[in-house]
N, CA, C and O atoms as a GROMACS GRO file, in nm:
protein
  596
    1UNK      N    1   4.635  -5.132  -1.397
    1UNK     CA    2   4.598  -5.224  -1.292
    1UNK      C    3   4.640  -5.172  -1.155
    1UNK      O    4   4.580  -5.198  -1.051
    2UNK      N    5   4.756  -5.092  -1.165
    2UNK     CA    6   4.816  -5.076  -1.028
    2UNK      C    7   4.688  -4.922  -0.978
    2UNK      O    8   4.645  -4.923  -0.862
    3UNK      N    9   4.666  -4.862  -1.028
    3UNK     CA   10   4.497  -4.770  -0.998
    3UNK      C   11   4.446  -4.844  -0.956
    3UNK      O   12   4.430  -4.819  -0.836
    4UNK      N   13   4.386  -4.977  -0.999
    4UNK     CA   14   4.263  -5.006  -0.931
    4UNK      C   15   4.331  -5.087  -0.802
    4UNK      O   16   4.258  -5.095  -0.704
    5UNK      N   17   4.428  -5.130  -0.794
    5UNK     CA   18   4.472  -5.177  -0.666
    5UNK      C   19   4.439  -5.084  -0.557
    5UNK      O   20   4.381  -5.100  -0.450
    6UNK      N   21   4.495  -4.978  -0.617
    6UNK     CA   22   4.551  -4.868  -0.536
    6UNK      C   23   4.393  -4.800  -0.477
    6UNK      O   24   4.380  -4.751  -0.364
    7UNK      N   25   4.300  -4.808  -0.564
    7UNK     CA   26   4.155  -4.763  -0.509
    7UNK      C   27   4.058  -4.845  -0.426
    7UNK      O   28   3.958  -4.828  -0.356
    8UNK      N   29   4.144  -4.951  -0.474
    8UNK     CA   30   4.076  -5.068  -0.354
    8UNK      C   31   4.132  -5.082  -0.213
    8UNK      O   32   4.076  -5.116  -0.109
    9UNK      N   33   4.297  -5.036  -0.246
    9UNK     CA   34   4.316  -4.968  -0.085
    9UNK      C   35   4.282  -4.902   0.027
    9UNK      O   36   4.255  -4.918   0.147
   10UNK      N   37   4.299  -4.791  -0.093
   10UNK     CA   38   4.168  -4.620  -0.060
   10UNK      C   39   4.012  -4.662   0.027
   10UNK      O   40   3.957  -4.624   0.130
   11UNK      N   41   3.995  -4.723  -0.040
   11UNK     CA   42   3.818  -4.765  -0.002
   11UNK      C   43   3.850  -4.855   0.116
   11UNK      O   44   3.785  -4.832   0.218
   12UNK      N   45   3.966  -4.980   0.121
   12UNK     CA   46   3.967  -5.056   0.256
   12UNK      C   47   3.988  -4.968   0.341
   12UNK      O   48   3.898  -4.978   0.424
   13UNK      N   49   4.083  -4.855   0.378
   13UNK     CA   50   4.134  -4.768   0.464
   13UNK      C   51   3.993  -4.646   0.519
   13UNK      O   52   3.982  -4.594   0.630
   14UNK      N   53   3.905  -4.630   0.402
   14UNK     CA   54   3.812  -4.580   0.452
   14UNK      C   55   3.706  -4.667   0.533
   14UNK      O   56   3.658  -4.613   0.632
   15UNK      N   57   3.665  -4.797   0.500
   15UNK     CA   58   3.615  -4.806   0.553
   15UNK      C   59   3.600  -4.891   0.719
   15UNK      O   60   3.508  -4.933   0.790
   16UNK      N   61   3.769  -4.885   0.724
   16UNK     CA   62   3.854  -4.992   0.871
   16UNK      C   63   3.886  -4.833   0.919
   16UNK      O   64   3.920  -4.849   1.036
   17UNK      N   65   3.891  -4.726   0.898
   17UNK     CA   66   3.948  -4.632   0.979
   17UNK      C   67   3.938  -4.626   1.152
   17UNK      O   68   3.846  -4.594   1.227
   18UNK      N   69   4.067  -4.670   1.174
   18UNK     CA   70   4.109  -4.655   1.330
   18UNK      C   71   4.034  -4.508   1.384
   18UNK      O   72   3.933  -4.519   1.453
   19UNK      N   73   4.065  -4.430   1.364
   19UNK     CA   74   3.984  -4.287   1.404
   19UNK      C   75   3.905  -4.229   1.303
   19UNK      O   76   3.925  -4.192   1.187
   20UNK      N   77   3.802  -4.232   1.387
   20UNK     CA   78   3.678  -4.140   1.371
   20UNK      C   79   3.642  -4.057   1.441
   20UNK      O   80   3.611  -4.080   1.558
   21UNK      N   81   3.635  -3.897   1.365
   21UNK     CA   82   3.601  -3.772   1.406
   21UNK      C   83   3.441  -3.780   1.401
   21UNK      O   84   3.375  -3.757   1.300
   22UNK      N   85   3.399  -3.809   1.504
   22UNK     CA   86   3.243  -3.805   1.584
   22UNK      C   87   3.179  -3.663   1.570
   22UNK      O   88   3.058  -3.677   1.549
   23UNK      N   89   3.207  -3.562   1.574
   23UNK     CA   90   3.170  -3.435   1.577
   23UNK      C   91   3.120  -3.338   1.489
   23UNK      O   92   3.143  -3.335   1.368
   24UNK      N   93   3.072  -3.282   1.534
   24UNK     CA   94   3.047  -3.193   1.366
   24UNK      C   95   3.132  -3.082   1.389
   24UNK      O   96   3.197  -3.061   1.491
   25UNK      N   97   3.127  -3.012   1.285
   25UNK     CA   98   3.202  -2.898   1.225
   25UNK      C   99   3.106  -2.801   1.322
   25UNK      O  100   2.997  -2.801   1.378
   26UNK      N  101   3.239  -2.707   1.298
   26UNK     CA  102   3.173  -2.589   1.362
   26UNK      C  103   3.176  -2.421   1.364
   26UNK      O  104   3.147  -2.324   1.434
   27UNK      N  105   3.246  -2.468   1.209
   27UNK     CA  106   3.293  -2.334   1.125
   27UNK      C  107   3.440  -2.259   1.215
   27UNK      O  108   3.509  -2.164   1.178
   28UNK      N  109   3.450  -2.321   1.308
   28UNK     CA  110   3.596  -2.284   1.344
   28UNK      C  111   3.729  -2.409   1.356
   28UNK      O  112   3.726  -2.526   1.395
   29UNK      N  113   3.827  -2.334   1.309
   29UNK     CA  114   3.942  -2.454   1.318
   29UNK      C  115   4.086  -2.414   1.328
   29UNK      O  116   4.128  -2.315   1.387
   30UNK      N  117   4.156  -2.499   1.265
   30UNK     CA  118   4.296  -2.510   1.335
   30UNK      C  119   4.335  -2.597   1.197
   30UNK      O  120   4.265  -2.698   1.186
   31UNK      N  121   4.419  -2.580   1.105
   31UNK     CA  122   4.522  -2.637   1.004
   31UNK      C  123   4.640  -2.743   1.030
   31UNK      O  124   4.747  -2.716   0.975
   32UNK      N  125   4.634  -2.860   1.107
   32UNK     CA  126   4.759  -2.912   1.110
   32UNK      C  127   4.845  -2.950   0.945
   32UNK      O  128   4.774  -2.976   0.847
   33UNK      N  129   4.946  -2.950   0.937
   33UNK     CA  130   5.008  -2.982   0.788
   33UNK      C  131   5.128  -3.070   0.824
   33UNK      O  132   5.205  -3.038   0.915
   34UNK      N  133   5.143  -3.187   0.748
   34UNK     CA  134   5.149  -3.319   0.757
   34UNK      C  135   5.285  -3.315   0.619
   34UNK      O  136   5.270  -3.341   0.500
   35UNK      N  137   5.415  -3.271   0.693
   35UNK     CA  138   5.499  -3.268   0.558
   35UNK      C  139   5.494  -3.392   0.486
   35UNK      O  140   5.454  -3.497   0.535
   36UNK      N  141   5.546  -3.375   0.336
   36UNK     CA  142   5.574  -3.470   0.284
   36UNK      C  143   5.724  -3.576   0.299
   36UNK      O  144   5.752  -3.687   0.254
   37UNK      N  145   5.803  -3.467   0.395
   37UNK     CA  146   5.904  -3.523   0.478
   37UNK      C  147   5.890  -3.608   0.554
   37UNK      O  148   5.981  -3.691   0.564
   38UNK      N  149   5.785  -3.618   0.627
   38UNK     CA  150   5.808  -3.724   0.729
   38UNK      C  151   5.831  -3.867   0.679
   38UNK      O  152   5.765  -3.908   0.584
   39UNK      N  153   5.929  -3.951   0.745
   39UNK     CA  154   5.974  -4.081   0.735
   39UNK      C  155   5.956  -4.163   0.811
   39UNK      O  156   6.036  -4.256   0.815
   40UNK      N  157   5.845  -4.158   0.899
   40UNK     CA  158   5.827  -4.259   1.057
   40UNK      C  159   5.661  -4.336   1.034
   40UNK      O  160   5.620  -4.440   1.086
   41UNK      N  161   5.599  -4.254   0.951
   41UNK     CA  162   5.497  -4.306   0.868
   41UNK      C  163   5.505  -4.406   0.753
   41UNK      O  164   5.589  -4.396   0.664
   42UNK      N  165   5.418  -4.500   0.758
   42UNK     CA  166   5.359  -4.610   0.637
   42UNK      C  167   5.262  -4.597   0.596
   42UNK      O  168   5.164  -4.595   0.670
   43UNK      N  169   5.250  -4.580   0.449
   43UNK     CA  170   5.143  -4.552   0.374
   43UNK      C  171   5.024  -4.679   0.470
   43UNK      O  172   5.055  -4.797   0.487
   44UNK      N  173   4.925  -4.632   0.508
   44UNK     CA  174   4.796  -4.630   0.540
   44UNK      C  175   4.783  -4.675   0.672
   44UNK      O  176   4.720  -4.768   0.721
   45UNK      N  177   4.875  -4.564   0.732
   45UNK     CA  178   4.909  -4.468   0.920
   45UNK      C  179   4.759  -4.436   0.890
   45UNK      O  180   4.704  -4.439   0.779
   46UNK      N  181   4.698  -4.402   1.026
   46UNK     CA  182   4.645  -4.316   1.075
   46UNK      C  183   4.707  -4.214   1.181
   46UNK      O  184   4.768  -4.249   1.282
   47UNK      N  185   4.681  -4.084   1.140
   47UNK     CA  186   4.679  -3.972   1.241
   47UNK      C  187   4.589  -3.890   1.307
   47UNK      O  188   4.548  -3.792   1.244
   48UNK      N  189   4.541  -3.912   1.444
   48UNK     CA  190   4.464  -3.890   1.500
   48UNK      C  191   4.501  -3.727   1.558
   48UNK      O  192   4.609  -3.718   1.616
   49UNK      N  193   4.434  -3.622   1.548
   49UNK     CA  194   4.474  -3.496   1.621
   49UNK      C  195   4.337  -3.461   1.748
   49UNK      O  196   4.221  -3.427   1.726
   50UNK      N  197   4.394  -3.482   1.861
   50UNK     CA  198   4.349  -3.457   1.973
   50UNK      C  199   4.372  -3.340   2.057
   50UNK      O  200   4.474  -3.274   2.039
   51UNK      N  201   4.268  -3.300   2.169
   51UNK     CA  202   4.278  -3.208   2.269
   51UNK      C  203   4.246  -3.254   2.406
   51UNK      O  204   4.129  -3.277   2.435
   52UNK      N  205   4.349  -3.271   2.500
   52UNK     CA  206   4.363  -3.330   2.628
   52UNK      C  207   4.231  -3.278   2.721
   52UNK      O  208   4.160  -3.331   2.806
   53UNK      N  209   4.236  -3.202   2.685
   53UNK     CA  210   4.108  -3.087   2.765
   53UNK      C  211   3.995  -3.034   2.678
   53UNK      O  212   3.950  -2.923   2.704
   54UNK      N  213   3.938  -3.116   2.558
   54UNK     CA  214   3.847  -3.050   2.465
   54UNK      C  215   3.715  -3.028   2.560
   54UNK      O  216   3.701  -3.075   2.673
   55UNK      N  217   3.648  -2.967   2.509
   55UNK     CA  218   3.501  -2.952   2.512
   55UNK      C  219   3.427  -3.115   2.410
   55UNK      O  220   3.407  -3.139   2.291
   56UNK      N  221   3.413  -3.173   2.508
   56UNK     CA  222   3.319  -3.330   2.508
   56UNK      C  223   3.197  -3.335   2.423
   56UNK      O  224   3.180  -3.403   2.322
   57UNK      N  225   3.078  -3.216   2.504
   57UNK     CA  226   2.975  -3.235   2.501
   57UNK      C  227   2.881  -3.132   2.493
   57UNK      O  228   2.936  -3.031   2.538
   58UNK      N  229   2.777  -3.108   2.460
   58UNK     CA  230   2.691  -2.946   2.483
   58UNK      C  231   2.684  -2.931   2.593
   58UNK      O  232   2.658  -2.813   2.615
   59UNK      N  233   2.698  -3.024   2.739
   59UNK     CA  234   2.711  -2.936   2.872
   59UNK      C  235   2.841  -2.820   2.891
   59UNK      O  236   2.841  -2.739   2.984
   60UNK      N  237   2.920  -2.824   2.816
   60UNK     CA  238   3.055  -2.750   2.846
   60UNK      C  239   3.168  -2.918   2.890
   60UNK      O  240   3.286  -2.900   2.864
   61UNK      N  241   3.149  -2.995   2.922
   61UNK     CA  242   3.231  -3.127   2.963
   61UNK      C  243   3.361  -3.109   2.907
   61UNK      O  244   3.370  -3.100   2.784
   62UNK      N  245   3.479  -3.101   2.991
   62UNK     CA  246   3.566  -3.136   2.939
   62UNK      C  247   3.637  -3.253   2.923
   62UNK      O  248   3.572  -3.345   2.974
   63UNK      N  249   3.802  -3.314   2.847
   63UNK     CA  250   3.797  -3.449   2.837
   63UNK      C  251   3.876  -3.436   2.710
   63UNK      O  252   3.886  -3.333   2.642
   64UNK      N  253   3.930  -3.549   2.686
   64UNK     CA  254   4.018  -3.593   2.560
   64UNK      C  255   3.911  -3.594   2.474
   64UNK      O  256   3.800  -3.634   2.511
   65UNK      N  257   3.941  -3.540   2.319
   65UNK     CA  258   3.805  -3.540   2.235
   65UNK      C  259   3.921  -3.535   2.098
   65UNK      O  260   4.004  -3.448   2.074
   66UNK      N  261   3.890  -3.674   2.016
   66UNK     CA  262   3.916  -3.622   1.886
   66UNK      C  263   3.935  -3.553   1.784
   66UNK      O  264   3.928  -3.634   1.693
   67UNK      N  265   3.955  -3.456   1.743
   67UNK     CA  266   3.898  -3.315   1.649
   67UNK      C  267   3.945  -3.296   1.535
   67UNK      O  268   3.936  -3.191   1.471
   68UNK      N  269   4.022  -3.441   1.485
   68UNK     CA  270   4.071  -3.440   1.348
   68UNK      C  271   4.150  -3.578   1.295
   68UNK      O  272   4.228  -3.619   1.382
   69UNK      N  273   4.148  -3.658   1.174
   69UNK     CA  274   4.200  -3.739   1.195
   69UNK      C  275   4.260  -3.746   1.008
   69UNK      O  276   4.204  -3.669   0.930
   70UNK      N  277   4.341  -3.816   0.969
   70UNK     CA  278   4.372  -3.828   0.826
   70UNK      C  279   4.414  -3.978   0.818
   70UNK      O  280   4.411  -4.050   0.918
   71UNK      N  281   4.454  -4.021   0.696
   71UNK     CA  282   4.505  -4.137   0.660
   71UNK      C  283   4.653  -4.087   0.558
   71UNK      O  284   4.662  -4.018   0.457
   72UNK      N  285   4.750  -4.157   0.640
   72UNK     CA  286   4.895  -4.137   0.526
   72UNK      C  287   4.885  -4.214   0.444
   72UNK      O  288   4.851  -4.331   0.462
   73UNK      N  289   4.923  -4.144   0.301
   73UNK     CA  290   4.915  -4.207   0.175
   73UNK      C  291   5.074  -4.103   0.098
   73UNK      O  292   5.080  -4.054  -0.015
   74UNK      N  293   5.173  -4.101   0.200
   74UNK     CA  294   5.320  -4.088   0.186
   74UNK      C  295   5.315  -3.946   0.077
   74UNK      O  296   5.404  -3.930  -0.006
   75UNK      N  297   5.219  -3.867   0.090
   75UNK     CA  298   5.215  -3.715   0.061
   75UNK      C  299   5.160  -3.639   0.148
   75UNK      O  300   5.082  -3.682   0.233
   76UNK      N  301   5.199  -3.507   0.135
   76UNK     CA  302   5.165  -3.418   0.203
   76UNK      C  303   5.008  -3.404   0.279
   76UNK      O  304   4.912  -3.378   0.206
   77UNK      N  305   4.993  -3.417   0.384
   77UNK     CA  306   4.822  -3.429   0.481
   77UNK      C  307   4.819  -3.347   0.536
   77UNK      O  308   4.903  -3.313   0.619
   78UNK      N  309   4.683  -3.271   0.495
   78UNK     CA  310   4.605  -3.154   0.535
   78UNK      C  311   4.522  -3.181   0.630
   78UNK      O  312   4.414  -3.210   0.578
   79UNK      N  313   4.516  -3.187   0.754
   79UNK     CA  314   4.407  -3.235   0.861
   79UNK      C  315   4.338  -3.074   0.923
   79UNK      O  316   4.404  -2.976   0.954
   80UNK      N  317   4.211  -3.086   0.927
   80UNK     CA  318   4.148  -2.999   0.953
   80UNK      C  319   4.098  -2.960   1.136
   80UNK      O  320   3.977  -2.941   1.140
   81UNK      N  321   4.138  -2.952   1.218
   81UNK     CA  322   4.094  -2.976   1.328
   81UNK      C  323   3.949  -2.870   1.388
   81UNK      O  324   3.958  -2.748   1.376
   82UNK      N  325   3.866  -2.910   1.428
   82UNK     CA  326   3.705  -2.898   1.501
   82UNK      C  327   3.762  -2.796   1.593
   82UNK      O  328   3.862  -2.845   1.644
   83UNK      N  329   3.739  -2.659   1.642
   83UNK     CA  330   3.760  -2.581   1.755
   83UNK      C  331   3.574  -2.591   1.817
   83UNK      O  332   3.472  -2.574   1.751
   84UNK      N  333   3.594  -2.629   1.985
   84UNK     CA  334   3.463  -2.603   2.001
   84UNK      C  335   3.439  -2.438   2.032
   84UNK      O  336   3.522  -2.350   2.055
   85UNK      N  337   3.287  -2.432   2.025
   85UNK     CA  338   3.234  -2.297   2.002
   85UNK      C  339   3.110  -2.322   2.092
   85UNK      O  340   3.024  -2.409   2.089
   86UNK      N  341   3.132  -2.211   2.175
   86UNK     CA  342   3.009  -2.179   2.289
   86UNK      C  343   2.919  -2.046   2.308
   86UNK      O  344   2.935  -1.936   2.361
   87UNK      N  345   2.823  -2.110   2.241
   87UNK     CA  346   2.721  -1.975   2.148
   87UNK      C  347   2.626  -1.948   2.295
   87UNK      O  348   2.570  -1.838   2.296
   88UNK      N  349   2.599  -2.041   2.429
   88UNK     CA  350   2.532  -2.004   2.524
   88UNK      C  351   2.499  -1.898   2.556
   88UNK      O  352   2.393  -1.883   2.616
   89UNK      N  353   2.596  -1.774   2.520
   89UNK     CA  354   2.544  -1.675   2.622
   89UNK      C  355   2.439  -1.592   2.512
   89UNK      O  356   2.348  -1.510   2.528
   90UNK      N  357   2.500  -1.656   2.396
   90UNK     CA  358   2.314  -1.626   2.297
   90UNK      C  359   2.241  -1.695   2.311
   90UNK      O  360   2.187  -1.671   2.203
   91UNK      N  361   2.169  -1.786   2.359
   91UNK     CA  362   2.088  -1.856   2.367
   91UNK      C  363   2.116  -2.002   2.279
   91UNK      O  364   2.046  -2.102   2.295
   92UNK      N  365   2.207  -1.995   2.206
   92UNK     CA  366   2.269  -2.104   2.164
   92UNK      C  367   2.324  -2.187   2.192
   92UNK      O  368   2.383  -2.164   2.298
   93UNK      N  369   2.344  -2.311   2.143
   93UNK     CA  370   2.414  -2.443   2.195
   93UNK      C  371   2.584  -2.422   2.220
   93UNK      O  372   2.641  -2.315   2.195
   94UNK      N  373   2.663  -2.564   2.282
   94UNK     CA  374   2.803  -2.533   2.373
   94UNK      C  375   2.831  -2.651   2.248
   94UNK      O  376   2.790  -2.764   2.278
   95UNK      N  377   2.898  -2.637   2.108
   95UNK     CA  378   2.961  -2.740   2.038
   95UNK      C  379   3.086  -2.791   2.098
   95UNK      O  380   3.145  -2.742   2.194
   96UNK      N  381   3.115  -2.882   2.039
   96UNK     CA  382   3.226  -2.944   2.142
   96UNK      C  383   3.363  -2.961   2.029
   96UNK      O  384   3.345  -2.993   1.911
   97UNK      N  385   3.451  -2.944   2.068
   97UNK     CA  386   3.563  -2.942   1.984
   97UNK      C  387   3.693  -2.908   2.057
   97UNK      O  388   3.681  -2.905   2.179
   98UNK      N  389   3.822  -2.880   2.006
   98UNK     CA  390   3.940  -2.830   2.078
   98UNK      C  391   3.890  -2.688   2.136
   98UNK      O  392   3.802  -2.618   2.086
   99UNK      N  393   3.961  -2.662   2.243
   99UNK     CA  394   3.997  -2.473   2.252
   99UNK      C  395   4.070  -2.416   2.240
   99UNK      O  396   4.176  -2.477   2.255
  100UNK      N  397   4.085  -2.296   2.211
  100UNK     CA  398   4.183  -2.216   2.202
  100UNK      C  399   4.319  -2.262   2.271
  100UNK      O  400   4.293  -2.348   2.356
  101UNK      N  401   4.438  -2.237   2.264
  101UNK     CA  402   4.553  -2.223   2.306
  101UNK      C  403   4.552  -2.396   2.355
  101UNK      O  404   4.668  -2.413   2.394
  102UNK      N  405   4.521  -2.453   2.361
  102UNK     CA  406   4.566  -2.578   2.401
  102UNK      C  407   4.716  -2.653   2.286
  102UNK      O  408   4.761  -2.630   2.174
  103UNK      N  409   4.741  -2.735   2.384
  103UNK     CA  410   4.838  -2.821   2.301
  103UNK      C  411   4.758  -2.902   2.194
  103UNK      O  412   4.648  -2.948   2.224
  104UNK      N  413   4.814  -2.921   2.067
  104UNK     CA  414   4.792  -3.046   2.023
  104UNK      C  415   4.861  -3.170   2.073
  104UNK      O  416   4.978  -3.166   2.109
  105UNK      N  417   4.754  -3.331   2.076
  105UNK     CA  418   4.832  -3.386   2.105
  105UNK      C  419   4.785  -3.473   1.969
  105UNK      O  420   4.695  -3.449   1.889
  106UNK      N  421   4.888  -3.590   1.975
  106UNK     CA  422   4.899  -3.633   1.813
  106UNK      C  423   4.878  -3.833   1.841
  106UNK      O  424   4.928  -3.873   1.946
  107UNK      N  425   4.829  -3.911   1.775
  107UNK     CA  426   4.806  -4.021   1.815
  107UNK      C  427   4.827  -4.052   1.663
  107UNK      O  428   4.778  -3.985   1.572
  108UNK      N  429   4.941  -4.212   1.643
  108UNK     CA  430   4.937  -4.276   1.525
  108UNK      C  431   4.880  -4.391   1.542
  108UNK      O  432   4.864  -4.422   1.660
  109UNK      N  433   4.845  -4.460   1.469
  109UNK     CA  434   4.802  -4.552   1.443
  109UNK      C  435   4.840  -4.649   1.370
  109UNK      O  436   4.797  -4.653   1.255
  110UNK      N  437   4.933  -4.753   1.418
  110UNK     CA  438   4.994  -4.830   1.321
  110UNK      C  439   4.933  -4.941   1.229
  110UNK      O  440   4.860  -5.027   1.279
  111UNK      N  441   4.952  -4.941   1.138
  111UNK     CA  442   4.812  -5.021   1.076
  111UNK      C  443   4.890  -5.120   1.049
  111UNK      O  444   4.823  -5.215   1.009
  112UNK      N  445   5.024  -5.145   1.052
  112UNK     CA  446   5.110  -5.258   1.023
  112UNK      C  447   5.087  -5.418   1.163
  112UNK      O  448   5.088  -5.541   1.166
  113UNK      N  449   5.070  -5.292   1.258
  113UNK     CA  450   5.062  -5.414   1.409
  113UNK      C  451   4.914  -5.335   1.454
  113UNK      O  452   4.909  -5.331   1.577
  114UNK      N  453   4.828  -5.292   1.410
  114UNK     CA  454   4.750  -5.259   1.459
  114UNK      C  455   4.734  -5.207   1.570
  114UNK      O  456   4.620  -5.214   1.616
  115UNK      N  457   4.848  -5.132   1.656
  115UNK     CA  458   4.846  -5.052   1.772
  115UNK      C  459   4.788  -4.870   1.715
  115UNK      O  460   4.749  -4.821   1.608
  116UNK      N  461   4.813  -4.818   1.856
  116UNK     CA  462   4.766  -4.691   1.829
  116UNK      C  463   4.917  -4.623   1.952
  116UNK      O  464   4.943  -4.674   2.061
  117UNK      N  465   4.992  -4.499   1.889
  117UNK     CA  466   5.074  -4.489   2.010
  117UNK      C  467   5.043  -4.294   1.973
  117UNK      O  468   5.015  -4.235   1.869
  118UNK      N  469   5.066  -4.246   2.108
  118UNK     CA  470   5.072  -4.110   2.069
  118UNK      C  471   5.214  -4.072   2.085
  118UNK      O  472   5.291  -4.120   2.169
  119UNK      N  473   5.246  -3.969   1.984
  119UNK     CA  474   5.394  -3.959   1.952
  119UNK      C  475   5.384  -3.786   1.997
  119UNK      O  476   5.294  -3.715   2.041
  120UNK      N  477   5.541  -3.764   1.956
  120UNK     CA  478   5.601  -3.625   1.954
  120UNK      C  479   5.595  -3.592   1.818
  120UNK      O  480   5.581  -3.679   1.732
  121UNK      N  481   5.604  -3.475   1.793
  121UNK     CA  482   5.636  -3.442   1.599
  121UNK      C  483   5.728  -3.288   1.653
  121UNK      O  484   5.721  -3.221   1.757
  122UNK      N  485   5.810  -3.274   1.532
  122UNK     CA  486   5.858  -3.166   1.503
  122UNK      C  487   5.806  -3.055   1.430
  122UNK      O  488   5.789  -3.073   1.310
  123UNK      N  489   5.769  -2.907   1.494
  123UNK     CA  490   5.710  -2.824   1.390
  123UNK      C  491   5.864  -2.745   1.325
  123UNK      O  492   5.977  -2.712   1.362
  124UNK      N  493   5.765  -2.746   1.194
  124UNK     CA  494   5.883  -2.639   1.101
  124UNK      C  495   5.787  -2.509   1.100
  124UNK      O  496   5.828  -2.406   1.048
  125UNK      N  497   5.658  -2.517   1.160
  125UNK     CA  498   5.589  -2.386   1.142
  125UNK      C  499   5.478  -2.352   1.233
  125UNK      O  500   5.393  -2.442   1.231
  126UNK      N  501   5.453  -2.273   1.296
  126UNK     CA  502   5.347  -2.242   1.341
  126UNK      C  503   5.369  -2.273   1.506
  126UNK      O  504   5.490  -2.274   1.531
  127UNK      N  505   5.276  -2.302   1.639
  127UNK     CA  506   5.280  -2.330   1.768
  127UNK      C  507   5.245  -2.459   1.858
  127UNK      O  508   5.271  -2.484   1.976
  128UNK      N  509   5.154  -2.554   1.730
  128UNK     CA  510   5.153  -2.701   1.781
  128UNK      C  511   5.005  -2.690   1.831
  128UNK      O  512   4.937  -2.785   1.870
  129UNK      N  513   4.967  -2.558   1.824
  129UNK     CA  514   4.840  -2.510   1.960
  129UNK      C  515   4.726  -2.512   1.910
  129UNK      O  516   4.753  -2.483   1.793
  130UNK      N  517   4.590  -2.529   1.914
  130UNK     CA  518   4.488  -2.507   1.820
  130UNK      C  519   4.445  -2.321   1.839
  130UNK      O  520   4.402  -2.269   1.942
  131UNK      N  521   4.465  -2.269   1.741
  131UNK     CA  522   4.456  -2.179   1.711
  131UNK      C  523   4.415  -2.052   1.613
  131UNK      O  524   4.450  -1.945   1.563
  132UNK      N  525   4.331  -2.133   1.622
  132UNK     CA  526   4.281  -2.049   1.451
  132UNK      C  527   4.359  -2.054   1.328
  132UNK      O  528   4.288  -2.044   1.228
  133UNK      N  529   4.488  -2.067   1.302
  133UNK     CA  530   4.570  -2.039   1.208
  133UNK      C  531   4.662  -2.203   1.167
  133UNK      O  532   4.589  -2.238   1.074
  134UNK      N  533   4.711  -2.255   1.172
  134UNK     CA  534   4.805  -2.367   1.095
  134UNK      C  535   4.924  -2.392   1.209
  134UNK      O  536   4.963  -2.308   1.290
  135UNK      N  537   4.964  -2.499   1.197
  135UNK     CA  538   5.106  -2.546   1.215
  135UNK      C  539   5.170  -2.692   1.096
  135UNK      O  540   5.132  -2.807   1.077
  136UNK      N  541   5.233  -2.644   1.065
  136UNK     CA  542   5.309  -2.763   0.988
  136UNK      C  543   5.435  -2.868   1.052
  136UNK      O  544   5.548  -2.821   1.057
  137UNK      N  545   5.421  -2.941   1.077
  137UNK     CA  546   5.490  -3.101   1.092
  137UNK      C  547   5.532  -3.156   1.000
  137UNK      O  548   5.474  -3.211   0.906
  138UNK      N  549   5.685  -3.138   1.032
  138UNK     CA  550   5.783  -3.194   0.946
  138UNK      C  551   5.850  -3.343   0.950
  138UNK      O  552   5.907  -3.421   0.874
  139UNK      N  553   5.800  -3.334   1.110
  139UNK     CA  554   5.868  -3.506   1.143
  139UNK      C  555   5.753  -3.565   1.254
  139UNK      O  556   5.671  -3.507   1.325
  140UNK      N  557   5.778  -3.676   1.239
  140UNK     CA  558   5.725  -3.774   1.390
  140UNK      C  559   5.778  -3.872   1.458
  140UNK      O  560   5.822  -3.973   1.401
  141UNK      N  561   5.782  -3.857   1.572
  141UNK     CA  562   5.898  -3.939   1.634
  141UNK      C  563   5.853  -4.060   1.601
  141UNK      O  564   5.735  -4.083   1.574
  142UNK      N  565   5.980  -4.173   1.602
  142UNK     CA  566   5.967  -4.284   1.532
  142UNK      C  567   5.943  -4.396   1.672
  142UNK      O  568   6.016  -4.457   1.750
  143UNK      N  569   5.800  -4.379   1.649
  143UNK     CA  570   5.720  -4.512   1.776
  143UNK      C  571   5.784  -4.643   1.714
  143UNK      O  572   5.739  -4.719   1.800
  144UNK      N  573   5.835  -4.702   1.655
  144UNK     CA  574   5.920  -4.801   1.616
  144UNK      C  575   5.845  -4.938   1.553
  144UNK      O  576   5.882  -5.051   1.584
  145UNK      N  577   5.759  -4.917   1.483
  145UNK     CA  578   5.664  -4.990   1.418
  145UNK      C  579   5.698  -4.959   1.239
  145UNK      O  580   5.644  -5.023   1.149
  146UNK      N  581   5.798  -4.849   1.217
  146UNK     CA  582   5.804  -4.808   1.014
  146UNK      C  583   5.880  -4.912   0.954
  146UNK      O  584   5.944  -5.012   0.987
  147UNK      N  585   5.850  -4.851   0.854
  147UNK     CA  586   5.977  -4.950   0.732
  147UNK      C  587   6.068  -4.823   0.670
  147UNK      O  588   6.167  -4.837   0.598
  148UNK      N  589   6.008  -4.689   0.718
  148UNK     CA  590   6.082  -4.599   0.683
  148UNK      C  591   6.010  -4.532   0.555
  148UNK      O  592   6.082  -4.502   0.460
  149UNK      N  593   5.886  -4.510   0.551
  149UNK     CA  594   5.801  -4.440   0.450
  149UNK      C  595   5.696  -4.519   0.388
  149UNK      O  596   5.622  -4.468   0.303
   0.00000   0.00000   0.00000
């Protein structure tokens, strides 16, 4: 019984999700990793991964742009983040996504009070930066909404 509770969760959380990644893929990305350490999260957080300065739009637009988002379910989260890609000078379209070397910035989502706050996190790995390669997050500062996991 406690499965099907638990899938009827799953399915509410999918389909109330606070963030939505609008964008398409664009065969380039960035690995954030979501320890199973962290304690400032409640099972069914949202984590929003943002770029202060993304690429918006196919004009080149820059602007805060979503580029990745997960749901905590108090294990380890693999979030995939969108790098945009600007094929113009082939005659191709300006996708919109993070860029290179930027900061990540990180937005939770408290699903307990229904706020959204953007926090700090601690890396145990990698530069925080979107970068082709990974960073892992071990902690998140505690916006003061947990029960402690």
């Amino acid at each position: 019984m406690k499965k099907f509770y638990f899938l009827i969760f799953l399915f509410s959380i999918v389909l109330n999700q606070h963030f939505n990644v609008e964008i398409e893929s664009t065969g380039a990305s960035t690995l954030f990793i979501f320890q199973d350490s962290i304690t400032s999260l409640d099972i069914g957080d949202e984590l929003g991964i943002f770029d202060a300065n993304g690429i918006i739009d196919s004009d080149g637009n820059v602007g805060e742009i979503l580029v990745g988002a997960g749901a905590w379910d108090g294990e380890q989260l693999n979030i995939t983040s969108i790098e945009s890609q600007d094929l113009s000078q082939f005659g191709g379209p300006i996708l919109p996504g993070s860029l290179l070397g930027h900061n990540m910035i990180l937005k939770v989502w408290d699903n307990s009070v229904a706020l959204e706050h953007e926090v700090g996190y601690e890396l145990l790995s990698g530069s925080g930066t979107f970068n082709g390669l990974f960073s892992a997050i071990g902690e998140i500062d505690d916006f003061g909404g947990n029960s402690g996991g």
